[in-house]
C-alpha positions in Angstrom: 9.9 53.6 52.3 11.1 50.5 51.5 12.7 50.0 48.1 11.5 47.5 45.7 12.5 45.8 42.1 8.9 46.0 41.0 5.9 47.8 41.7 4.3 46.9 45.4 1.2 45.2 44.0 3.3 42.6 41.7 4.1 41.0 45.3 1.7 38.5 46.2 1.3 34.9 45.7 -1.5 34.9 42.5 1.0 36.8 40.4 3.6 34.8 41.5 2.1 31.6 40.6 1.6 33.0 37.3 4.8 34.1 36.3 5.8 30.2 37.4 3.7 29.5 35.0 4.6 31.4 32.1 8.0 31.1 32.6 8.3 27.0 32.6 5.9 27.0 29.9 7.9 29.6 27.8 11.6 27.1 28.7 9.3 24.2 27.9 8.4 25.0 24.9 11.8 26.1 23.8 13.3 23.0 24.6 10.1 21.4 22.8 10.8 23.1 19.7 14.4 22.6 19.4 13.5 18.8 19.7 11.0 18.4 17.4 12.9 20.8 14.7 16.3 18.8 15.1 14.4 15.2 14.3 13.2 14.1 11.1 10.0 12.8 12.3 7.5 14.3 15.2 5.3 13.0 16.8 1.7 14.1 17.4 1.7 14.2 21.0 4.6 15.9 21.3 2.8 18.7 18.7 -0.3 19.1 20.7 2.1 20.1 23.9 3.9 22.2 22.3 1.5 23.9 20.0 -1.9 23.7 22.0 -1.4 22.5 25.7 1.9 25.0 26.4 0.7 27.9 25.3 -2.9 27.3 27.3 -0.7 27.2 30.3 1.5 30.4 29.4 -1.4 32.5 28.3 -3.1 31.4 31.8 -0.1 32.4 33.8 0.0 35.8 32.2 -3.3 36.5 32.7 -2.9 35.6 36.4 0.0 38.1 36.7 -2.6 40.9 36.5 -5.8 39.3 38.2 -2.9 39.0 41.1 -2.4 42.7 41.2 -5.5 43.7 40.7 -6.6 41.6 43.7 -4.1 43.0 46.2 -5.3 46.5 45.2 -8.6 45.6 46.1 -7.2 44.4 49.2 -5.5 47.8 49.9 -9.1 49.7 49.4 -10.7 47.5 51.4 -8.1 47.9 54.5 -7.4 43.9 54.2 -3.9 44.8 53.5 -1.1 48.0 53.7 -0.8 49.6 51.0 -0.7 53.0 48.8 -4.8 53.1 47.7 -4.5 53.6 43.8 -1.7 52.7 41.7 1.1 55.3 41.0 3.6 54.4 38.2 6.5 57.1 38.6 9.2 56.4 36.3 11.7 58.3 38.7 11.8 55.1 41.0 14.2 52.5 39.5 11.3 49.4 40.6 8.7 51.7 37.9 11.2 52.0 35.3 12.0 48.4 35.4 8.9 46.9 35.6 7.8 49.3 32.3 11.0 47.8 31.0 10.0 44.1 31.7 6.1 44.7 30.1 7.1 46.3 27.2 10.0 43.6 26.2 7.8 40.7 27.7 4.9 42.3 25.2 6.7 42.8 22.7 8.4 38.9 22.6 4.9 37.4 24.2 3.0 38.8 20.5 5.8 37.9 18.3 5.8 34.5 20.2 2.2 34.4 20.5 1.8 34.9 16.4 4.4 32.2 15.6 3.0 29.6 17.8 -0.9 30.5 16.7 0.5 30.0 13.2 2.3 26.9 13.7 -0.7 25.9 16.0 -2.9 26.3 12.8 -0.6 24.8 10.7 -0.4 21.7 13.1 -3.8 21.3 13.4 -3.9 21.0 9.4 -1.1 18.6 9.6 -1.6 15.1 8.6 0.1 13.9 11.5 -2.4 16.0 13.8 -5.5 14.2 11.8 -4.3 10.2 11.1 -2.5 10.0 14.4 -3.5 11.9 16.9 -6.5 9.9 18.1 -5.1 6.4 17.0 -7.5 3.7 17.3 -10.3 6.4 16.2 -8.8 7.2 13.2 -6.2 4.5 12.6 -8.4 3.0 9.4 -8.9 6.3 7.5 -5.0 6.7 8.1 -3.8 3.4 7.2 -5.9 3.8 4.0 -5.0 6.8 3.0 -1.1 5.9 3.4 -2.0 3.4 0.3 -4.2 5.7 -1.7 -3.9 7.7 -4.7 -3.9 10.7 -2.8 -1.0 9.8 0.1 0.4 13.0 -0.6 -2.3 15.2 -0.5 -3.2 16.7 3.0 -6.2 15.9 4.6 -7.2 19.0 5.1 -6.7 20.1 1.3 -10.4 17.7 0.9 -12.1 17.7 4.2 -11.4 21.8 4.6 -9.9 23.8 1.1 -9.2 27.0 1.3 -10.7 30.2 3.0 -11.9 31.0 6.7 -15.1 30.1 6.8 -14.6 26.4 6.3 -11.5 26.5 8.8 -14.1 27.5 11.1 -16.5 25.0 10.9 -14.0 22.4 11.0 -12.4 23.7 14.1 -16.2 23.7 15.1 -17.1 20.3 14.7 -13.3 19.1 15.8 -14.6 20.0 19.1 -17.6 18.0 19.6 -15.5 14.9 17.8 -12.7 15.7 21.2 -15.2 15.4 23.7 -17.1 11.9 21.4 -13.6 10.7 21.8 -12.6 11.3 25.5 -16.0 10.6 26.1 -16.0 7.1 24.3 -18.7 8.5 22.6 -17.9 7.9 19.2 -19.7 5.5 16.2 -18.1 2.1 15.8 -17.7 2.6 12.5 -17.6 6.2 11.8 -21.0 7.4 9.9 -20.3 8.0 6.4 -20.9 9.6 4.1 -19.7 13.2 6.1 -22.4 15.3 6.5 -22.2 19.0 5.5 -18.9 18.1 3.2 -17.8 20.7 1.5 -18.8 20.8 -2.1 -16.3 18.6 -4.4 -15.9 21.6 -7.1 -14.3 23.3 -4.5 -11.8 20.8 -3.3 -11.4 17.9 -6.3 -11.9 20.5 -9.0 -8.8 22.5 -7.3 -7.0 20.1 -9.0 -9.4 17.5 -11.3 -10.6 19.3 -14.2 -13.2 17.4 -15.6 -13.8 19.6 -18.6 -10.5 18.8 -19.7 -11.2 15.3 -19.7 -11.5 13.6 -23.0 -11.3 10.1 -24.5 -10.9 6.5 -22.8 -8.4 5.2 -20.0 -7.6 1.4 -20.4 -7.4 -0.8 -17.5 -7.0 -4.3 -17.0 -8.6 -6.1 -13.6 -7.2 -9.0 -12.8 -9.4 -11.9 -11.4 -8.1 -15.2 -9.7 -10.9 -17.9 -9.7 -11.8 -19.8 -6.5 -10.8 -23.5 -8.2 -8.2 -25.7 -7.3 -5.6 -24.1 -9.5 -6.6 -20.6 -8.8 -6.9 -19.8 -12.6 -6.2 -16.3 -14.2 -8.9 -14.3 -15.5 -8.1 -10.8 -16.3 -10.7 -8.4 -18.3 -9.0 -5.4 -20.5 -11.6 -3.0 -20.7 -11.6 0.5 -22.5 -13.0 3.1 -19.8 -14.7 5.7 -21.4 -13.4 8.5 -18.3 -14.8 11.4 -21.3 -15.8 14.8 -19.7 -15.0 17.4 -22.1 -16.1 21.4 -22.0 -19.8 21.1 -23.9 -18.8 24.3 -26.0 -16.6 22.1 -28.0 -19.6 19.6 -28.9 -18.0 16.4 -27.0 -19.0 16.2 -23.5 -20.0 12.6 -23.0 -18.5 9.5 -21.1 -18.8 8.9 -17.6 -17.6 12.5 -16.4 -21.2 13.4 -18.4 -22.3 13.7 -14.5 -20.5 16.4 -13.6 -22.7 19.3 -14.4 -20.3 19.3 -17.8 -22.9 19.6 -20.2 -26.4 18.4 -18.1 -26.9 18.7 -14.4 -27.8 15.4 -12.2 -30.4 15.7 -9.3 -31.2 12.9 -6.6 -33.5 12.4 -3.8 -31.6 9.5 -1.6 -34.1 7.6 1.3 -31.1 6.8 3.3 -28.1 8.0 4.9 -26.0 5.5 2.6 -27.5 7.3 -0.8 -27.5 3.4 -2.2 -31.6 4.0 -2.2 -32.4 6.4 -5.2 -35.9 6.7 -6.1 -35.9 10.0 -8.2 -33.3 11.5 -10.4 -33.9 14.9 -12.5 -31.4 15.1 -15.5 -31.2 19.0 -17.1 -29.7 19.6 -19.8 -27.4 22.9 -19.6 -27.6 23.6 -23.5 -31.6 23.0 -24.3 -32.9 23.9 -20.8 -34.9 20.2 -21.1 -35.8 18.7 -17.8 -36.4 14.7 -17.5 -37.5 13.4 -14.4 -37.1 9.6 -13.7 -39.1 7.8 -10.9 -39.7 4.6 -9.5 -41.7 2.5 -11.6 -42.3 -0.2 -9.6 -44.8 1.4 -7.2 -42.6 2.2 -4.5 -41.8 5.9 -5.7 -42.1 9.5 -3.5 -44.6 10.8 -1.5 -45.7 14.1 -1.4 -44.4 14.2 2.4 -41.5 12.4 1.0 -40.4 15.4 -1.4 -40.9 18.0 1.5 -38.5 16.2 3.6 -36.0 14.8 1.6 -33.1 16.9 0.3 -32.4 17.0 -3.2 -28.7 17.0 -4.1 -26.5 17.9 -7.3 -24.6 14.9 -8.2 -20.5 15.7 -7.9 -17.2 13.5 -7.6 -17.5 12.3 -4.2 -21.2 10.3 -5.3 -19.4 7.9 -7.5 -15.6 8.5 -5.9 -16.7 7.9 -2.7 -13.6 6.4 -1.1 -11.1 8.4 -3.1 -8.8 8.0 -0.1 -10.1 5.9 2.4 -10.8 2.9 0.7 -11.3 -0.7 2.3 -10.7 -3.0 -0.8 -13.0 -6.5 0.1 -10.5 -9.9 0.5 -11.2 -10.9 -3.2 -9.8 -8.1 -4.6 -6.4 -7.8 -2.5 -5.8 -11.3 -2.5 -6.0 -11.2 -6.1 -3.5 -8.2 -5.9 -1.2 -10.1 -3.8 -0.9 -13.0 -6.1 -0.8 -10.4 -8.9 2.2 -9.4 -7.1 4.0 -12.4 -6.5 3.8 -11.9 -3.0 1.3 -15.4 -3.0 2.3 -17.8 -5.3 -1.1 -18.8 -7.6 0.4 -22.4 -7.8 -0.8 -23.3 -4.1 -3.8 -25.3 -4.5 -6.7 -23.2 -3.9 -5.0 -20.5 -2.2 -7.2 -17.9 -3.2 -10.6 -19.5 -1.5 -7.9 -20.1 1.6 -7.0 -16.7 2.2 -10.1 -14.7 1.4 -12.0 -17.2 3.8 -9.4 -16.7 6.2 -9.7 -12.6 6.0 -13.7 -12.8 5.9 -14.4 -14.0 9.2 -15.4 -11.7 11.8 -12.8 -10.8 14.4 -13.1 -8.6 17.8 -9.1 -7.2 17.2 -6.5 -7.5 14.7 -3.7 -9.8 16.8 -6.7 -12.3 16.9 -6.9 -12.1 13.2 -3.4 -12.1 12.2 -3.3 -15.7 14.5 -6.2 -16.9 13.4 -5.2 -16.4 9.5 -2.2 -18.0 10.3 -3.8 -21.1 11.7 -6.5 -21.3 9.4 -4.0 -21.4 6.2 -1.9 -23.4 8.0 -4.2 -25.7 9.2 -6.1 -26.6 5.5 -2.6 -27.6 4.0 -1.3 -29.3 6.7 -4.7 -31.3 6.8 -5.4 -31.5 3.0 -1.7 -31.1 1.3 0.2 -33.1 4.0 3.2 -33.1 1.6 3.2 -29.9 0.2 2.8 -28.9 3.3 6.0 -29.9 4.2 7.9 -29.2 0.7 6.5 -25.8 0.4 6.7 -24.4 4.1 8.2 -21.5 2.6 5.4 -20.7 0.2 2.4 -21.3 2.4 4.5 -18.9 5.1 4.7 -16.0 2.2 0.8 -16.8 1.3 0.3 -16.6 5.3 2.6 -12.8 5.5 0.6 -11.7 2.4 -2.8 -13.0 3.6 -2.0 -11.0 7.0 -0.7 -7.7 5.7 -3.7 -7.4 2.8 -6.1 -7.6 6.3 -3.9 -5.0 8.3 -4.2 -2.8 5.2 -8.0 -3.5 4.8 -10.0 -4.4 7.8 -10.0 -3.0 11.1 -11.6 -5.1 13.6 -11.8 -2.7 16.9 -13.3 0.4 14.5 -15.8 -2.2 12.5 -14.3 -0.8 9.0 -14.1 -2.9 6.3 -15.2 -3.4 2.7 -18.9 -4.6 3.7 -19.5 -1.1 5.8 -17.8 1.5 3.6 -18.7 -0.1 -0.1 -17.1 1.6 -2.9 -19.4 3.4 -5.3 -17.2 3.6 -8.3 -18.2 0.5 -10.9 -20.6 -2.3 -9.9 -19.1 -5.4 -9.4 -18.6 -5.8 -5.1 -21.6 -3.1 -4.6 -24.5 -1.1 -6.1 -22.8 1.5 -7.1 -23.7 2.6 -10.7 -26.5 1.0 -10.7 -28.1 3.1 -7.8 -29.4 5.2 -11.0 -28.6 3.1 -14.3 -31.2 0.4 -13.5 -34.6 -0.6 -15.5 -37.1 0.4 -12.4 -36.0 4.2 -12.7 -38.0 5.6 -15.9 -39.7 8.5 -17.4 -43.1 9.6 -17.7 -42.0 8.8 -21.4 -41.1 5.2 -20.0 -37.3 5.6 -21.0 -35.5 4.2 -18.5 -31.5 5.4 -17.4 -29.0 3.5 -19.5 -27.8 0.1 -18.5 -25.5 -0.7 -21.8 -22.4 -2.2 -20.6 -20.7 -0.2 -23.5 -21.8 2.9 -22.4 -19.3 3.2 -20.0 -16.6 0.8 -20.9 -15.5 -1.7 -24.0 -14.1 -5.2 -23.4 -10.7 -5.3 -25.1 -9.8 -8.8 -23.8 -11.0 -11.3 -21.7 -9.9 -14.8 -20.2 -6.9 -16.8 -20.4 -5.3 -19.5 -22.3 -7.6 -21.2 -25.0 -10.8 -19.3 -23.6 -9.1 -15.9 -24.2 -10.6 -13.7 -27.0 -9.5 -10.0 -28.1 -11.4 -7.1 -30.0 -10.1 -6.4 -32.9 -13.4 -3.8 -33.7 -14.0 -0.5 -31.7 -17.7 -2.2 -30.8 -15.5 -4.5 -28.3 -16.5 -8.3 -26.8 -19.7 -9.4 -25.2 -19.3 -10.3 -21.4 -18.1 -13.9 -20.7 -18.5 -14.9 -17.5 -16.0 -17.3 -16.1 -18.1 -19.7 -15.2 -21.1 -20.5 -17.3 -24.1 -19.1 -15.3 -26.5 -19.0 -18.6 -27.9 -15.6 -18.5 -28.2 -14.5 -15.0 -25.3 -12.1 -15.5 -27.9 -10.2 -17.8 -30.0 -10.5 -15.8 -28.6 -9.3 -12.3 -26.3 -7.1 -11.2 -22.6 -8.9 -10.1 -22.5 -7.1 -7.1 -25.7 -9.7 -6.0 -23.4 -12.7 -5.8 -20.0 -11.0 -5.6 -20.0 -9.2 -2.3 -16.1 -9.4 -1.7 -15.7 -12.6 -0.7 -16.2 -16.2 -2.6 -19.3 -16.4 -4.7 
């Protein structure tokens, strides 16, 4: 008989394919690795070869090796092809003995392999590289935002997943459906939020926000530019009463109040936004005392409504809503950027220039960044001949600033900006608060949910030059509104005239 290097049934063209296979995928992914280890950043695409498409293609190849022998065996029974009829393995012929030698060296290295790629696979997928960039114009806003957050060095999966398996699960789970939305161009335009099924905040924020040790104020001072010709200064000090506190101690109050400290907060939402809040059940952890509050106004719950409807415990994410994706509206980072420096306030009207510039509605970002361009340009070359000409310089820093605050903020091709994903925390550009502190939601003793500015917060300071006033009491200042408006600051909400851009 003929003499062999391997066992008759390993020659035929299936398992030969396969070995191909697993053999330029296994040099492939060497070379791969040793790349990506020697720079200082990867690159996403490079990570999916090397950690998800490679290893498909060398676990395929190895499986063929087998399906190619077993076929050609079959082939042998069936008279198709010469042959002996079963399988002998006689490890007295050299081609036995080193086959047996190649299967269990190629085992042994294909399971260590296999469990340091499946590890690095998962730890890819968990990546932050894997989630902002991977699908770039899908998820570009989420990652440009989150690259100027708070939380820039927290890992995306460390919020959207936590800890444990079973979560990891049902985000690989749903991660499938969103590949095929994608390849599909199936996806929303913008991206529904809020996420549905999200895990519960106490088990991601409260990993490392701990609102029971919260205690006391925070100050902060908001700076406001108005829309006049001089662009005039208006900043508000306020005393933020953050509070929280463990209600054993006797001094859970402040805004954390709402997080199941001492009382727990129920809602019924009619909408996928949660900005429509009909019915809210406040308990109070210590007493056991339920109050209920409900629409006053006529327009409360049905019967059918209360079947249907969920109701859902108030956590972080109902008030911190964008903790790390958030689209701050034109007011608010061209007041930034002159905050900054990077626009200088003494431009006439600079501020109404460049927030009107950002606001308008654009189909991409180049058209945007041109149109800015032309449209600052444009008013001061028009209305400001001369300065135009004097102060080139400074209207082409307002113009860079103007540009980079809308590259930051608004994404054109997604639809994502401040108008679509409002930010729940305060009042003044949206609902927010007031979704439950508002007059219409009462009792069926008629008390209605606080709306006292000072609950929350206490003006330290307000205005600038001879308008500004300080607190020199703990009670803190009235409101002044910048402009005199009489009463209808009482009397509405600010987010009903500022909505991000000029009043």
């Amino acid at each position: 008989m003929k003499q062999t290097r391997f066992p008759t049934l390993a020659y035929n063209f299936t398992t030969a394919v396969g070995l191909l296979l697993a053999g330029i995928g296994a040099l492939t992914a060497i070379v791969l690795f040793v790349l990506v280890s020697t720079r200082e950043h990867g690159n996403a695409y490079v990570g999916i070869l090397l950690y998800l498409v490679i290893p498909a293609f060398m676990i395929m190849g190895l499986l063929l090796v087998p399906l190619g022998m077993w076929r050609r065996h079959r082939a042998i029974q069936q008279g198709r092809d010469r042959g002996e009829s079963w399988p002998v393995v006689d490890l007295n012929r050299p081609p036995h003995r080193r086959a047996l030698a190649i299967f269990a060296v190629g085992t042994v290295m294909f399971v260590g392999l296999s469990a340091f790629g499946a590890y690095h696979g998962y730890e890819y997928t968990e990546s932050v590289e894997f989630c902002g960039t991977t699908c770039h114009d899908v998820m570009k806003p989420e990652y440009v935002a989150y690259q100027h957050s708070a939380h820039a060095r927290v890992a995306c999966a460390s919020c959207h997943i936590g800890g444990g398996a079973s979560w990891f699960a049902k985000s690989k789970i749903s991660g499938m459906y969103q590949v095929y939305a994608v390849l599909a161009d199936k996806y929303p335009r913008p991206i529904e939020t809020p996420i549905r099924e999200l895990r519960p905040a106490q088990e991601t924020c409260e990993q490392c926000h701990w609102p029971q040790k919260f205690f006391g104020g925070q100050q902060k001072q908001f700076n406001h530019y108005m829309y006049d010709s001089t662009n005039t200064h208006w900043p508000i000090n306020l005393l933020i009463k953050t509070g929280g506190g463990d209600p054993r101690t006797g001094q859970s109050s402040g805004i954390h109040w709402h997080m199941n400290i001492g009382a727990k907060v129920d809602y019924i939402a009619r909408d996928h936004d949660r900005t429509d809040i009909p019915w809210v059940r406040v308990t109070d952890r210590q007493t056991g005392r339920v109050t209920v509050y409900a629409n006053s106004d006529g327009d409360t719950l049905t019967a059918a409504d209360h079947d249907t409807l969920t109701v859902r415990t108030m956590d972080c994410v109902d008030c911190h809503n964008r903790p790390s994706h958030g689209y701050p509206p034109p007011d608010e980072t061209i007041d930034q950027a002159i905050l900054l420096g990077q626009i200088d306030p003494s431009l006439p009207e600079i501020k109404r220039v460049a927030v009107e510039a950002m606001a308008e509605t654009y189909e991409t970002e180049p058209e945007a960044l041109t149109a800015i361009a032309n449209s600052i340009g444009e008013f001061y070359e028009s209305n400001h001949p001369e300065l135009y000409d004097s102060r080139r310089a400074d209207i082409d820093d307002a113009i860079l600033a103007t540009r980079a605050a809308f590259s930051r903020s608004i994404f054109p091709e997604m639809k994502a900006r401040w108008d679509v994903y409002p930010s729940n925390v305060g009042h003044f550009n949206s609902i927010g608060c007031m979704r439950c502190h508002n007059q219409n939601l009462q009792s069926a003793a008629g008390e209605s949910i606080t709306t006292d500015c000072n609950a929350c917060h206490t003006i330290l300071s307000q205005g600038t030059g001879a308008r500004l006033a300080s607190s020199h009491g703990a009670e803190g200042l009235e409101f002044e509104h910048p402009v005199d408006i009489d009463d209808a600051w009482r009397e509405n909400g600010c987010y009903e005239c500022h909505t991000g851009t000029q009043p």
